[in-house]
C-alpha positions in Angstrom: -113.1 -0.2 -7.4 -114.1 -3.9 -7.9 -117.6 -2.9 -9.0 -115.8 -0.6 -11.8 -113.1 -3.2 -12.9 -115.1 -6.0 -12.2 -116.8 -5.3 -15.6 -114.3 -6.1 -18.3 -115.2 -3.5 -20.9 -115.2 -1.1 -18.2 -111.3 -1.5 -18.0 -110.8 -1.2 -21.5 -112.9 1.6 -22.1 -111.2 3.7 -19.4 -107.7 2.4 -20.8 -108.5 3.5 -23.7 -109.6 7.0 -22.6 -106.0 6.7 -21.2 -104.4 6.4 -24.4 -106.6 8.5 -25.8 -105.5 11.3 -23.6 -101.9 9.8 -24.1 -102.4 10.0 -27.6 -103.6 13.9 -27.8 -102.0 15.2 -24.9 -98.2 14.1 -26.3 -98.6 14.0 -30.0 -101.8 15.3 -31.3 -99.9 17.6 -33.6 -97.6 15.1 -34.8 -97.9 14.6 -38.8 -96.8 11.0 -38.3 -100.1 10.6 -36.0 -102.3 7.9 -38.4 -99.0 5.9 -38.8 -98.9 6.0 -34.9 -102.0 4.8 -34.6 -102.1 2.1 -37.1 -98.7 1.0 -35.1 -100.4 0.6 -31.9 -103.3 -0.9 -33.0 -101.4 -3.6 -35.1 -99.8 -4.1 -32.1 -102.7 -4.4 -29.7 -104.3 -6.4 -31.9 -100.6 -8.5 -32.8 -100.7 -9.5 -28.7 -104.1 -10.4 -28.9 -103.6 -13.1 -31.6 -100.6 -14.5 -30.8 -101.2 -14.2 -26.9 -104.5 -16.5 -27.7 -102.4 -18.7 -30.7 -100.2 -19.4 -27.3 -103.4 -20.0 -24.9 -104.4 -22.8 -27.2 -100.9 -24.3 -28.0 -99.7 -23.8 -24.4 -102.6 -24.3 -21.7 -105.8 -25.5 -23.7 -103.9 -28.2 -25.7 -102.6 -29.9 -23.5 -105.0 -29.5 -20.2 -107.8 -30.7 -22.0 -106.7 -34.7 -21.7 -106.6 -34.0 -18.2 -109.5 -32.6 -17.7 -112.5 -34.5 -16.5 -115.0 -35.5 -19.2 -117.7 -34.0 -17.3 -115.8 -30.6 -17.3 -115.2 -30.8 -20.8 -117.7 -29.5 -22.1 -117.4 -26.3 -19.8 -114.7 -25.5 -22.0 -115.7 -26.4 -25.7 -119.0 -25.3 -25.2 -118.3 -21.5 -23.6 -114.4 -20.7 -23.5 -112.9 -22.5 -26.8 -115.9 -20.6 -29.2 -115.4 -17.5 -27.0 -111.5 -17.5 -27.3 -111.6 -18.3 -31.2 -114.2 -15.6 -31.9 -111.3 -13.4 -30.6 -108.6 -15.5 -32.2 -110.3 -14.9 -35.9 -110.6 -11.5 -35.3 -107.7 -10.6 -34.1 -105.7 -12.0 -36.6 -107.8 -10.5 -39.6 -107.7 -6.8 -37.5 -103.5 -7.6 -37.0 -103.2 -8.3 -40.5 -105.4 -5.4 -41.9 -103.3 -2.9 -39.7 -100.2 -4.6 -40.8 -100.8 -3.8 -44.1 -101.9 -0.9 -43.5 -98.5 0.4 -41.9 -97.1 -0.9 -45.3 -99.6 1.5 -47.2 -99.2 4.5 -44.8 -95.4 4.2 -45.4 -95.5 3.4 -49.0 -93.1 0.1 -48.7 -96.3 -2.6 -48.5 -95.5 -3.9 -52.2 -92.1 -3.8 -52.1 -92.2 -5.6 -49.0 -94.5 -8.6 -50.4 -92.2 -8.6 -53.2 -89.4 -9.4 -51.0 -87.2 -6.2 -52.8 -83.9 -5.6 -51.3 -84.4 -3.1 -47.9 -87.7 -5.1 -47.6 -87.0 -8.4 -47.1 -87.0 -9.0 -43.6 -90.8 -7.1 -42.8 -91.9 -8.8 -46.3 -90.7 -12.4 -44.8 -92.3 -11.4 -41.5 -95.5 -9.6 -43.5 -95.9 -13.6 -45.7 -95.5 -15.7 -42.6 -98.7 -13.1 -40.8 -100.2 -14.0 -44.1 -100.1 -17.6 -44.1 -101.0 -17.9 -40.4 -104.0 -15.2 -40.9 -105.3 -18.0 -44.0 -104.9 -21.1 -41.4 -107.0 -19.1 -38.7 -109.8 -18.2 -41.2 -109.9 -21.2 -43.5 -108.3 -24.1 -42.1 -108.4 -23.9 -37.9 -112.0 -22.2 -37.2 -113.6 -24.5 -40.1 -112.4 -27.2 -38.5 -112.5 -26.0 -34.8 -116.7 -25.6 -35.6 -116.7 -29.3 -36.6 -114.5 -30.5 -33.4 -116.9 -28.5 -31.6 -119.9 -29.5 -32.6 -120.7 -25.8 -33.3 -121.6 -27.4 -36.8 -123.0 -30.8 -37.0 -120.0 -33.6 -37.8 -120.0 -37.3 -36.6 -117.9 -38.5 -34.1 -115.2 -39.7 -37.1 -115.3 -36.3 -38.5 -114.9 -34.4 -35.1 -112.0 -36.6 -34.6 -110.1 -35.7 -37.5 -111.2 -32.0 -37.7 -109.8 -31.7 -34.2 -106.2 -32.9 -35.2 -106.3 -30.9 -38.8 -106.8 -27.7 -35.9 -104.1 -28.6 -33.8 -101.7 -29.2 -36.3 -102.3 -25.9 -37.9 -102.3 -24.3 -34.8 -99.1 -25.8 -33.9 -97.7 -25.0 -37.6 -99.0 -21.2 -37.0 -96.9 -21.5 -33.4 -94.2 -22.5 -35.7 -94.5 -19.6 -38.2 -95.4 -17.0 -34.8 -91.7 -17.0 -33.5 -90.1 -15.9 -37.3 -92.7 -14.0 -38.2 -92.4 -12.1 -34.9 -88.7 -11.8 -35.2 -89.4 -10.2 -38.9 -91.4 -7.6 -37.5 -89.1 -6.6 -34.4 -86.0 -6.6 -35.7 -87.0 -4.9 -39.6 -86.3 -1.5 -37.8 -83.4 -2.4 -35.5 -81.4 -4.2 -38.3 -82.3 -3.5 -41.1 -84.1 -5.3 -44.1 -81.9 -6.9 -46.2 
C-alpha cells in the first residue's frame, strides 16, 4: 500500500477513478450532470486555493522568522515556488469554474451586476475576482522578486516581499466574505 500511495498522483488518480465511478454509477443520466461537475470542480479547486492562501498566511508567514537562515532557503527555493505554482492556478481554475456555474445557470451577469436575487453570490463572485487579480498580478510578481526567481536587489526583495504579504493578508481578508457569499447564496437566499 505504501509503494501505491506513496506516489502522490497515484492517490489522486485512483480518487478520481472513485468519483468517476461515483459520478456515472449515481447520476450519469442526470440532465443537471455538467452543472454537477463544474460544482465539484469549482469546489476542488476553491479548497485548493484558499487551503494554500491559509498555508502561507497561517504556517509559512509566520515560521519563516524562526527558521534558521541556513534552512531558509530549503523553503524559498523548493516549497514557496512549488506551493504558488499551485496557488496561481488554482485560483485562475476556481474562478473559471465559478463563472462557469454562473453561465451554466444563466444568472453569471446578473450576479456581477449585483441585480436583486443575485446579490449575495455576485458580492461573493467580486471578492473571488479581486483576490484571483492579487494572486496573478500583484502576489506572484512580487513573490518571483522576493524569491529571487527573477533577478531584484536586496532593497527590491525587501519591499516585494511585504507588497506579497500584505496582499496575501488582504486576500485572507476578502477569503472569509467571499466564502460566506458562496455558502450561504443557496441556503438564504440572494438578496
Amino acid at each position: 500500500m505504501a509503494k501505491l500511495l506513496g506516489n502522490l498522483w497515484n492517490a489522486v488518480g485512483i480518487g478520481a477513478l472513485l468519483a468517476l465511478v461515483v459520478l456515472f454509477g449515481f447520476h450519469g443520466d442526470n440532465p443537471g450532470l455538467v452543472n454537477g461537475i463544474f460544482r465539484y470542480l469549482h469546489v476542488l479547486l476553491g479548497i485548493m486555493w484558499i487551503g494554500l492562501l491559509y498555508y502561507f498566511n497561517f504556517v509559512q508567514i509566520p515560521t519563516m522568522p524562526k527558521v534558521p537562515a541556513e534552512l531558509k532557503p530549503g523553503v524559498s527555493k523548493y516549497i514557496a515556488p512549488e506551493a504558488l505554482f499551485w496557488f496561481r492556478w488554482a485560483a485562475l481554475f476556481t474562478v473559471i469554474t465559478g463563472l462557469g456555474i454562473g453561465m451554466i445557470n444563466g444568472y453569471w451577469l446578473d450576479a456581477l451586476l449585483l441585480k436583486p436575487g443575485f446579490r449575495v453570490i455576485g458580492l461573493g463572485m467580486w471578492l473571488a475576482l479581486i483576490m484571483a487579480f492579487n494572486v496573478w498580478f500583484i502576489i506572484w510578481p512580487n513573490q518571483k522578486k522576493a524569491l529571487g526567481i527573477v533577478d531584484a536587489d536586496a532593497d527590491t526583495k525587501a519591499k516585494a516581499a511585504t507588497t506579497a504579504m500584505i496582499f496575501s493578508r488582504t486576500n485572507t481578508l476578502l477569503s472569509l466574505p467571499m466564502l460566506w457569499c458562496m455558502v450561504s447564496q443557496g441556503a438564504l437566499g440572494g438578496v
